[in-house]
N, C-alpha and C positions, 0 to 999 in steps of 0.2 A: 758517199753520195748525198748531196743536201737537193730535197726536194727545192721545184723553184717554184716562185709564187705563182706560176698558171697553174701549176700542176697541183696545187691545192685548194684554187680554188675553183677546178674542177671538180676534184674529189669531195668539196663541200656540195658543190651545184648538185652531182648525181647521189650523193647523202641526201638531202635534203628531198630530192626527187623521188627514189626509194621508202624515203619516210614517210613521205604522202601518200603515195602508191600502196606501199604497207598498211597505213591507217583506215585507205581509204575501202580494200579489199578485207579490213576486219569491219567495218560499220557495213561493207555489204553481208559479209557472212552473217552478221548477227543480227540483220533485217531478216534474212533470207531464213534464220533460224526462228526468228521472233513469228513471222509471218506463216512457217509451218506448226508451231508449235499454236496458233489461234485457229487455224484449220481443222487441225486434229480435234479440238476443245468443242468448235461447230460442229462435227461429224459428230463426235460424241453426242454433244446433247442434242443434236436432233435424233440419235439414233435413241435414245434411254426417252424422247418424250413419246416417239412412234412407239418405243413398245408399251410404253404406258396407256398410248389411248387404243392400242389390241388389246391390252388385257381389262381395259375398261368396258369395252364395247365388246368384249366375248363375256364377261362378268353376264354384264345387262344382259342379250340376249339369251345367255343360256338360262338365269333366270325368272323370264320373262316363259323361253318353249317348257323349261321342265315345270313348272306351273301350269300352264295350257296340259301339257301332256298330261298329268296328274287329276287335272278337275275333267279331261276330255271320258279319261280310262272310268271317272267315279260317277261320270253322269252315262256312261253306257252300261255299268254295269245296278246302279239303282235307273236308270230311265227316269233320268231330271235334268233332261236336254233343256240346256244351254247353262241351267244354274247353279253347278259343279263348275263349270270351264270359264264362268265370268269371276266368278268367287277366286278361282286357283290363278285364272290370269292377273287379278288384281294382288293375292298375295305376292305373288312369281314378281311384279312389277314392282312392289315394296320391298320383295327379297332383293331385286336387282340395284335397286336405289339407297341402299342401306350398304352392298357392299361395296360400291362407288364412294359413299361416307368412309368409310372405313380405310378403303386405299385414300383417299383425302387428307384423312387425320393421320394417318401412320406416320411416326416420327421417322426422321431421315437418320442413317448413321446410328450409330452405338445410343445405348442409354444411359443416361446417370452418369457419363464419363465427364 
């Protein structure tokens, strides 16, 4: 049986058509893969900055009350209302802004590698 020339250049047309349709359904996959995979990367770092700025802003605070608490407890028990708890508050504020340096400067990843 010898193929006749429509019937091959049929079988190129619908070759040719498939081959497009092929290419064109892997440049979608790998849009569709490209685009999930920068998704992910945004969720991520918005989630790793959110918990950066909780643990920054629980740092401060706790810093700041356990200093109050501290000068509050030293001026009830000597009767030197107010100036134990401005003292301790002012530490507590220094303590809080020093551990914010700290998470600042901390190197990211491994050391020395």
């Amino acid at each position: 049986m010898q193929d006749r020339p429509d019937d091959a250049e049929e079988l190129k047309a619908r070759l040719a058509k498939l081959t497009t349709d092929l290419q064109a359904q892997r440049e979608s996959g790998r849009d569709e893969a490209e685009r999930k995979a920068e998704a992910d990367l945004t969720d991520k770092g918005l989630g790793q900055a959110m918990s950066l700025g909780f643990r920054v802003l629980s740092e401060f605070v706790a810093a700041i009350v356990v200093g109050a608490l501290i000068g509050w407890q030293l001026d009830t028990w000597f009767g030197t209302s107010p100036g134990l708890l401005i003292l301790f508050m002012g530490l507590g504020v220094a303590a809080g802004f020093w551990n914010i340096y700290r998470l600042a400067v901390a190197p990211q990843g491994r050391r020395g590698r």
